[in-house]
PDB file of N, CA, C and O in Angstrom:
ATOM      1  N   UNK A   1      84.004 195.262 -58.207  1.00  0.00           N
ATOM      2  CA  UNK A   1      82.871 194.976 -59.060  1.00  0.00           C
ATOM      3  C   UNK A   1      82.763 196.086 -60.109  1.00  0.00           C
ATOM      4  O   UNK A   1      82.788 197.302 -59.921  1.00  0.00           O
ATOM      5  N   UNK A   2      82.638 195.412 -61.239  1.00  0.00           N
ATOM      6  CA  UNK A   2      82.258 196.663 -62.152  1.00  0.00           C
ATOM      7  C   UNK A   2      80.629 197.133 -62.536  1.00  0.00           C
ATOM      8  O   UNK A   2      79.666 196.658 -61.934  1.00  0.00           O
ATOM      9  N   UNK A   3      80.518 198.030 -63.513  1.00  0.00           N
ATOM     10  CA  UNK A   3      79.104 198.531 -63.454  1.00  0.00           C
ATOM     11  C   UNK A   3      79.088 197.253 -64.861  1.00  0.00           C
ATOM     12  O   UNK A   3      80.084 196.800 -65.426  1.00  0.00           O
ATOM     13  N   UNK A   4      77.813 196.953 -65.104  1.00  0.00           N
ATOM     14  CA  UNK A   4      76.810 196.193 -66.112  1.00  0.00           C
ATOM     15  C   UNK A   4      77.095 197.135 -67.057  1.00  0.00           C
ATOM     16  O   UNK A   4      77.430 196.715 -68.164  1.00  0.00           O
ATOM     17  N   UNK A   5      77.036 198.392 -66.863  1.00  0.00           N
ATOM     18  CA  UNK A   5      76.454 198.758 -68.328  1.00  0.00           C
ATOM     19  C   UNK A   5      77.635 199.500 -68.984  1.00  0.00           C
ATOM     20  O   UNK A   5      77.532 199.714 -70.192  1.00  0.00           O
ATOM     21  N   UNK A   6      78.704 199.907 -68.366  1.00  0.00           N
ATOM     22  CA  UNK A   6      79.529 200.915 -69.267  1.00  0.00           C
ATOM     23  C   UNK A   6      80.939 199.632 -68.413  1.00  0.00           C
ATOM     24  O   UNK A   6      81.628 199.121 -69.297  1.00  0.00           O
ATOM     25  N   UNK A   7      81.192 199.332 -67.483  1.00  0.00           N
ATOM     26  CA  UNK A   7      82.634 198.428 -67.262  1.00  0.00           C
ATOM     27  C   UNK A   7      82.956 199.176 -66.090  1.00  0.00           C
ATOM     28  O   UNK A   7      83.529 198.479 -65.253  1.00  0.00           O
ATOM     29  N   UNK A   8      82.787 200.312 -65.767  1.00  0.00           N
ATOM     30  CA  UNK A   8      83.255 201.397 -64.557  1.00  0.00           C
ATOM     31  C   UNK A   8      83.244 200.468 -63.179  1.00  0.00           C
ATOM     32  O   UNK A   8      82.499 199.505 -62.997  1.00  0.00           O
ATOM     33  N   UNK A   9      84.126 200.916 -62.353  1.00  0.00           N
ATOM     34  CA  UNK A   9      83.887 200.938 -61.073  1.00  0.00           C
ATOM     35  C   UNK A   9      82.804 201.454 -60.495  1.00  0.00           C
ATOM     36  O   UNK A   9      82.520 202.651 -60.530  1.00  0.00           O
ATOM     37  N   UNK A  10      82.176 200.618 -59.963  1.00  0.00           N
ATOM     38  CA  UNK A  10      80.560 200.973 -59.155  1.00  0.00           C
ATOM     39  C   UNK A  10      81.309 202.080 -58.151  1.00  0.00           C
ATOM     40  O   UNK A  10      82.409 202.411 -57.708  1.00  0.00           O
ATOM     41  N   UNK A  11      79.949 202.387 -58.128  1.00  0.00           N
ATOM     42  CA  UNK A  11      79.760 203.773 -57.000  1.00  0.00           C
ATOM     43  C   UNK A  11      78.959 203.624 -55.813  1.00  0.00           C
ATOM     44  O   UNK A  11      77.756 203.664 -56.072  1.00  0.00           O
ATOM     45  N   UNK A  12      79.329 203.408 -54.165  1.00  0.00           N
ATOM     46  CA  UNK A  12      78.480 202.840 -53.380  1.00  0.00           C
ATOM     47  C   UNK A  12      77.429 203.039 -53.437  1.00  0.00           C
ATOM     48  O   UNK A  12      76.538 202.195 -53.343  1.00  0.00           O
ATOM     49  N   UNK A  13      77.192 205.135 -53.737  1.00  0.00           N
ATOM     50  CA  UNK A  13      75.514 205.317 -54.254  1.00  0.00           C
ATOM     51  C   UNK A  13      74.703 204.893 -55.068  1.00  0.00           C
ATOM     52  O   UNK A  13      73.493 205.074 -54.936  1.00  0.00           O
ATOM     53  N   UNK A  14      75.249 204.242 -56.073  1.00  0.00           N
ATOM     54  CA  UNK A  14      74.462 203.934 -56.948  1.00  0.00           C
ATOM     55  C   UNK A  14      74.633 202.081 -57.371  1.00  0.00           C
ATOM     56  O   UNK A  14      73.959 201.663 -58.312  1.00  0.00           O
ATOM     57  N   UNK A  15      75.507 201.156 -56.645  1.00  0.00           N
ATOM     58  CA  UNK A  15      75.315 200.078 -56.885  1.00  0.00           C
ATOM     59  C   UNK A  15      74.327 199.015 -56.990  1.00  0.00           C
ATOM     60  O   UNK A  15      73.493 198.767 -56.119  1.00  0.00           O
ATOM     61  N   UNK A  16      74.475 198.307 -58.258  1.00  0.00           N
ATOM     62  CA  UNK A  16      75.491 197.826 -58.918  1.00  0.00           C
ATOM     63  C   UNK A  16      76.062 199.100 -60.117  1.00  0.00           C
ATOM     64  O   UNK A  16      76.603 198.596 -61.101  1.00  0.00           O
ATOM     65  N   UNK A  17      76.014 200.165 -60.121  1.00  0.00           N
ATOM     66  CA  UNK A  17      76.457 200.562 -61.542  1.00  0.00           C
ATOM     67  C   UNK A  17      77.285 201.492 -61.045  1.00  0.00           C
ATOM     68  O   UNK A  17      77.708 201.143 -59.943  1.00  0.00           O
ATOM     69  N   UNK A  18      77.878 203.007 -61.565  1.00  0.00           N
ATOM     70  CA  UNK A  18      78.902 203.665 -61.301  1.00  0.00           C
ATOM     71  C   UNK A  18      78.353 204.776 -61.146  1.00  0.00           C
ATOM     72  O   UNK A  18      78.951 205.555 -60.404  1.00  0.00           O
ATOM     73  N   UNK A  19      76.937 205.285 -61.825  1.00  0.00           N
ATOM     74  CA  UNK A  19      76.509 206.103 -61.866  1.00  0.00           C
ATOM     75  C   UNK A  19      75.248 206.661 -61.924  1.00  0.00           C
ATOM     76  O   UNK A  19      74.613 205.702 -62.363  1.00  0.00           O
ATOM     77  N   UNK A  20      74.147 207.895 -61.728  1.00  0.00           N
ATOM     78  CA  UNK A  20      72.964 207.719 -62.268  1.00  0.00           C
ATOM     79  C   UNK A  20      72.732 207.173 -63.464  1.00  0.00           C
ATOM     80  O   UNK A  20      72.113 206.141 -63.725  1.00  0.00           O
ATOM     81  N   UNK A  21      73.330 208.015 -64.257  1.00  0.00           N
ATOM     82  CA  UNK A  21      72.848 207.482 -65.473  1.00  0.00           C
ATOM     83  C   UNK A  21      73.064 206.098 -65.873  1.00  0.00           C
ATOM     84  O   UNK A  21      72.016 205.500 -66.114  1.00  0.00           O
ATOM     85  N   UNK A  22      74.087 205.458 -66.002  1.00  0.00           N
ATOM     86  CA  UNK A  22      73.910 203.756 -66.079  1.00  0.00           C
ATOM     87  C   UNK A  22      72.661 203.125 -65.365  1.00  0.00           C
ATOM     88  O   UNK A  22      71.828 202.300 -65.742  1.00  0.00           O
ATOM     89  N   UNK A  23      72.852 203.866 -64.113  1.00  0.00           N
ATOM     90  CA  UNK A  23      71.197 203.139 -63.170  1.00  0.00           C
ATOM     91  C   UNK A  23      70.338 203.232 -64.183  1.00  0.00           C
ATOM     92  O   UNK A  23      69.891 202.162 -64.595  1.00  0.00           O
ATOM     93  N   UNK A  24      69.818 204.666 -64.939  1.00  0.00           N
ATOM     94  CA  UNK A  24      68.639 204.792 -65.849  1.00  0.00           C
ATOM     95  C   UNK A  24      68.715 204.410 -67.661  1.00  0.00           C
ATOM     96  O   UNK A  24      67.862 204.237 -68.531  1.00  0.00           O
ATOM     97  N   UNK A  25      69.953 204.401 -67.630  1.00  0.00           N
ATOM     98  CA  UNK A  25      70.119 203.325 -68.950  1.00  0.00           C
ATOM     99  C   UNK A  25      69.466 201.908 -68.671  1.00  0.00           C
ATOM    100  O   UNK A  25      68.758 201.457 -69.572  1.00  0.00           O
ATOM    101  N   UNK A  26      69.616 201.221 -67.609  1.00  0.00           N
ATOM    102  CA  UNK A  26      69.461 200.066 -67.056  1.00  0.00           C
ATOM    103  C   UNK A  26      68.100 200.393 -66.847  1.00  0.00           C
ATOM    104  O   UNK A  26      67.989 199.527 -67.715  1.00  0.00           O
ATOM    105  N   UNK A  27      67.138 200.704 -66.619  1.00  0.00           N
ATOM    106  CA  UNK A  27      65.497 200.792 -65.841  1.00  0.00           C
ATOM    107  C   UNK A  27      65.319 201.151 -67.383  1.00  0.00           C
ATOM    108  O   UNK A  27      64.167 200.811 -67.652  1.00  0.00           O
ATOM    109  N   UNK A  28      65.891 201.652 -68.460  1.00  0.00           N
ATOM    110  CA  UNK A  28      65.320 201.978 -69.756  1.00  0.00           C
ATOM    111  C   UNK A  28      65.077 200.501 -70.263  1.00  0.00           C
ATOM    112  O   UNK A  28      63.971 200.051 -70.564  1.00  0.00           O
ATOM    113  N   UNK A  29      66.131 199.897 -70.306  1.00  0.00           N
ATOM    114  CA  UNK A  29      66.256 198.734 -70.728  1.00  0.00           C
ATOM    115  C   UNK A  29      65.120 198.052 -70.171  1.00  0.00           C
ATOM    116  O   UNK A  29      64.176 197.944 -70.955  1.00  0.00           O
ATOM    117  N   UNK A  30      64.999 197.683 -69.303  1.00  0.00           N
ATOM    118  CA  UNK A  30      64.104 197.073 -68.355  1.00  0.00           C
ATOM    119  C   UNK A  30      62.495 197.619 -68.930  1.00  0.00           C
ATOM    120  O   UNK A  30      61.726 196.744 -69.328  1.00  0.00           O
ATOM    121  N   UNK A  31      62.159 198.708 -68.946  1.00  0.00           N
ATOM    122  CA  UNK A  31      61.393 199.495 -69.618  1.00  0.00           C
ATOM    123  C   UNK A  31      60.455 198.772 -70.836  1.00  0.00           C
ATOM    124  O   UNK A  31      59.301 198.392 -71.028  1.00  0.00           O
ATOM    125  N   UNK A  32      61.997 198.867 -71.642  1.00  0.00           N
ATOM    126  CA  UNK A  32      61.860 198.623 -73.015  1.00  0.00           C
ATOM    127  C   UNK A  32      61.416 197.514 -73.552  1.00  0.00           C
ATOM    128  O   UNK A  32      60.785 197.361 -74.598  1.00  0.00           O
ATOM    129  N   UNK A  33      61.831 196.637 -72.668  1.00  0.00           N
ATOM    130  CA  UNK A  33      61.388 195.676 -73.101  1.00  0.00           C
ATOM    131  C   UNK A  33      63.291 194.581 -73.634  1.00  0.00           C
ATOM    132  O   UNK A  33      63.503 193.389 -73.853  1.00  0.00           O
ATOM    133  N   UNK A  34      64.043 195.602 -73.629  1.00  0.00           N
ATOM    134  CA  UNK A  34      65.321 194.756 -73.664  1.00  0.00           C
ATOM    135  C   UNK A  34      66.046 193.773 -73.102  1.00  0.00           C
ATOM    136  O   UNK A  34      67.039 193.167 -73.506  1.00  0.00           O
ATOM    137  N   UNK A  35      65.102 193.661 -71.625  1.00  0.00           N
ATOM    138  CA  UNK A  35      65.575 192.541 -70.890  1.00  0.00           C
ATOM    139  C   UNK A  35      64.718 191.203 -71.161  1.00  0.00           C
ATOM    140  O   UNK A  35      65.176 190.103 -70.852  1.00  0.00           O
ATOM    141  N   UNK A  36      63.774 191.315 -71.604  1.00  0.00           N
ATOM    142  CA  UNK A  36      62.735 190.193 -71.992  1.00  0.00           C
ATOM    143  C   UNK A  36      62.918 188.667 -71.811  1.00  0.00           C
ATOM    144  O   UNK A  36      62.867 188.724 -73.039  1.00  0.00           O
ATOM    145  N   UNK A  37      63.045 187.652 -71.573  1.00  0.00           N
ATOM    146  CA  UNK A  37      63.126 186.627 -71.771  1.00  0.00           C
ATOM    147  C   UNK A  37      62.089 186.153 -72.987  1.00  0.00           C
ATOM    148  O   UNK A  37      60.944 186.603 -73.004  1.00  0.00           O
ATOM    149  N   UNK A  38      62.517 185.295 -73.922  1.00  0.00           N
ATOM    150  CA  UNK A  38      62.035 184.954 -74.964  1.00  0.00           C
ATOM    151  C   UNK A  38      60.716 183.880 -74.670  1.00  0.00           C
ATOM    152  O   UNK A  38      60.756 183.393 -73.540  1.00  0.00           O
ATOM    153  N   UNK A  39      59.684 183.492 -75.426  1.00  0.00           N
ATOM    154  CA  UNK A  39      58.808 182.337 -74.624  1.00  0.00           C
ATOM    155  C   UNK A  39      58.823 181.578 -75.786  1.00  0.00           C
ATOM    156  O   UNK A  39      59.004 182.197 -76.834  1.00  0.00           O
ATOM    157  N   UNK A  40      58.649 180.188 -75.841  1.00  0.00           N
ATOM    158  CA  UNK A  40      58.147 179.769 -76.483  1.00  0.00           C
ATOM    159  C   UNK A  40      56.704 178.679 -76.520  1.00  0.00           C
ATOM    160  O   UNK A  40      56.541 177.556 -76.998  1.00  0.00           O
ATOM    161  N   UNK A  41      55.710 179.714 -75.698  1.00  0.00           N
ATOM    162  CA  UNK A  41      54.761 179.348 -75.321  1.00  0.00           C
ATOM    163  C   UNK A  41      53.752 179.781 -76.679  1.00  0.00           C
ATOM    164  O   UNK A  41      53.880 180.857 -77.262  1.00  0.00           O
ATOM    165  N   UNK A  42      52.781 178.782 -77.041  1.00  0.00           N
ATOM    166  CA  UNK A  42      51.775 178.838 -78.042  1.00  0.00           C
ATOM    167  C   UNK A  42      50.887 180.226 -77.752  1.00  0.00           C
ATOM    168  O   UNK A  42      50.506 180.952 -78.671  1.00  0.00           O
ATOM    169  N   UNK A  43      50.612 180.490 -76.332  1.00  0.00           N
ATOM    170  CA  UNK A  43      49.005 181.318 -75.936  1.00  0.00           C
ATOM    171  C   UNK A  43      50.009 182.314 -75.880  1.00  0.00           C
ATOM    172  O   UNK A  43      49.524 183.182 -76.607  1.00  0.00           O
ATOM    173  N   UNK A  44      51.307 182.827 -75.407  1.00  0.00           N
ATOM    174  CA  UNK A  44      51.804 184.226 -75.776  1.00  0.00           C
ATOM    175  C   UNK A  44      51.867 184.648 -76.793  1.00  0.00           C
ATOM    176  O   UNK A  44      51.563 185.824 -76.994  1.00  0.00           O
ATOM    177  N   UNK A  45      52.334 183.733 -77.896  1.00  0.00           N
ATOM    178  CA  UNK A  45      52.342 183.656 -79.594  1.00  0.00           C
ATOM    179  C   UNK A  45      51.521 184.926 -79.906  1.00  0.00           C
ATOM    180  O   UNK A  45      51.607 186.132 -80.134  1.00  0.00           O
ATOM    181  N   UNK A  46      50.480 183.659 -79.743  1.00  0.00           N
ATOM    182  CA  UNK A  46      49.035 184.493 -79.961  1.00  0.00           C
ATOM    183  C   UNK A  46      48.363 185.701 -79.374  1.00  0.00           C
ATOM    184  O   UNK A  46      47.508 186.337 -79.991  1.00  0.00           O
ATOM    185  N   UNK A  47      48.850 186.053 -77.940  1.00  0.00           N
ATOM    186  CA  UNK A  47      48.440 186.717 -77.225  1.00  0.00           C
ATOM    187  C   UNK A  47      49.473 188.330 -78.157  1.00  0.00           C
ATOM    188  O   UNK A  47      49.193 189.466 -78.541  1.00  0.00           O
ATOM    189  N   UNK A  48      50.221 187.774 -78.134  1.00  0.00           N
ATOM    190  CA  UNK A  48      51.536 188.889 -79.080  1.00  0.00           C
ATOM    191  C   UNK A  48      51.123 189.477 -80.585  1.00  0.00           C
ATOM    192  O   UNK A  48      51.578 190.486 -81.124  1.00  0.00           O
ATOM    193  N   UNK A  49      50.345 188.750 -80.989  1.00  0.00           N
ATOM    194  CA  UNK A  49      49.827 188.565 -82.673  1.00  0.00           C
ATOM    195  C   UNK A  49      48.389 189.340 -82.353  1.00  0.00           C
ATOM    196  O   UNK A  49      48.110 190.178 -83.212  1.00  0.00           O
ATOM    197  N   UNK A  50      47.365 189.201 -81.199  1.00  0.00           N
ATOM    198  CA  UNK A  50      45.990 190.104 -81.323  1.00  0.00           C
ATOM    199  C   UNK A  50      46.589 191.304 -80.831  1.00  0.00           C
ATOM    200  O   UNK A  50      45.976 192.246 -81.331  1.00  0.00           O
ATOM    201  N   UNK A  51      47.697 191.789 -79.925  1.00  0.00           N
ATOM    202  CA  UNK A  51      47.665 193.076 -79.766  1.00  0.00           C
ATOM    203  C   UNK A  51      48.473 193.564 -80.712  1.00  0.00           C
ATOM    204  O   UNK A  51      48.673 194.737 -80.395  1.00  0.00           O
ATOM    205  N   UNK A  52      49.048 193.316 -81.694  1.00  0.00           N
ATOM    206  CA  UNK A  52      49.698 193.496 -82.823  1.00  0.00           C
ATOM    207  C   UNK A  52      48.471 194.197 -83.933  1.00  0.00           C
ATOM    208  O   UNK A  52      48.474 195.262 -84.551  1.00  0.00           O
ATOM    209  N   UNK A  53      47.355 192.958 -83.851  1.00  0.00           N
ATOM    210  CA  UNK A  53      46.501 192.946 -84.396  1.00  0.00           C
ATOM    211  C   UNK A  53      45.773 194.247 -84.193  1.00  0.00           C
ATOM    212  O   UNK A  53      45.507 194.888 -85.210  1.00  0.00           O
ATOM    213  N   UNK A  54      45.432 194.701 -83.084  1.00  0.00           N
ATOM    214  CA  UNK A  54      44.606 195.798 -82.577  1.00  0.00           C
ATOM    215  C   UNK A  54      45.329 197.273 -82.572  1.00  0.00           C
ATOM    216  O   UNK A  54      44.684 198.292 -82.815  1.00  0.00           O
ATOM    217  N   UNK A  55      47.010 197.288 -82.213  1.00  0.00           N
ATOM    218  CA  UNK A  55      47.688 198.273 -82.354  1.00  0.00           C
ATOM    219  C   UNK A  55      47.035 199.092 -84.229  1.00  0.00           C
ATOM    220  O   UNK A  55      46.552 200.149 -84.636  1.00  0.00           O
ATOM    221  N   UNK A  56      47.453 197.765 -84.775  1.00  0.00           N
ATOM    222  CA  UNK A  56      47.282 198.010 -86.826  1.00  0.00           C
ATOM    223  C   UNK A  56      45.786 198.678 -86.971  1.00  0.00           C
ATOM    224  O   UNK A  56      45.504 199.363 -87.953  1.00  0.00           O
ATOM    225  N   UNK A  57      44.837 198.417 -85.892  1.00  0.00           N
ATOM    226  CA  UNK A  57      43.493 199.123 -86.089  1.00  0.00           C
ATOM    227  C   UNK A  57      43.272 200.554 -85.692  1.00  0.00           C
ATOM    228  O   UNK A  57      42.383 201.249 -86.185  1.00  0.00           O
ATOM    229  N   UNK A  58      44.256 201.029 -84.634  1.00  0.00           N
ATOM    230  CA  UNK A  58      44.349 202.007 -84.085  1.00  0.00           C
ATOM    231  C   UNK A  58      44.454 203.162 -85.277  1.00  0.00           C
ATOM    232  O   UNK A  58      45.472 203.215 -85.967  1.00  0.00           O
ATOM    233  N   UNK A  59      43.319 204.110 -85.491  1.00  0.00           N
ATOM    234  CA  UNK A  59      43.191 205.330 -86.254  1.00  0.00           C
ATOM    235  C   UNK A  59      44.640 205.651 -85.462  1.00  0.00           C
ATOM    236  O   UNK A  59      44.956 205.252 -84.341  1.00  0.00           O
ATOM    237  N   UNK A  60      45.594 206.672 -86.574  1.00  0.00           N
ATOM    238  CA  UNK A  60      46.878 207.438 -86.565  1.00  0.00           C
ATOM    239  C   UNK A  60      46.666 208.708 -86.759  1.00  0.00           C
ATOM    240  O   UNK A  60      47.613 209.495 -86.783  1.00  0.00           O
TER     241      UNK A  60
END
């Protein structure tokens, strides 16, 4: 099996990946928001657009 994130041979300690750091590249991702599934639901739309909305009000 290889690791997801770089191609390496996994490492029993750390499988699925080869290494710490791939593990925490991977939980970044996850994090980030990079794994996301897309919606195409109307009320997330919107729900996505008022905190958009409220971030833009936020004194900087």
């Amino acid at each position: 099996m290889s690791c997801p994130i770089c191609g390496k041979d996994t490492a029993p300690d750390f499988r699925p990946f080869c290494s710490k750091r791939c593990a925490d590249v991977d939980l970044a991702k996850w994090l980030g928001g990079s794994y996301a599934i897309p919606s195409d639901d109307p009320e997330d739309a919107e729900r996505a657009l008022d905190e958009i909305a409220r971030e833009a009000q936020k004194p900087h």
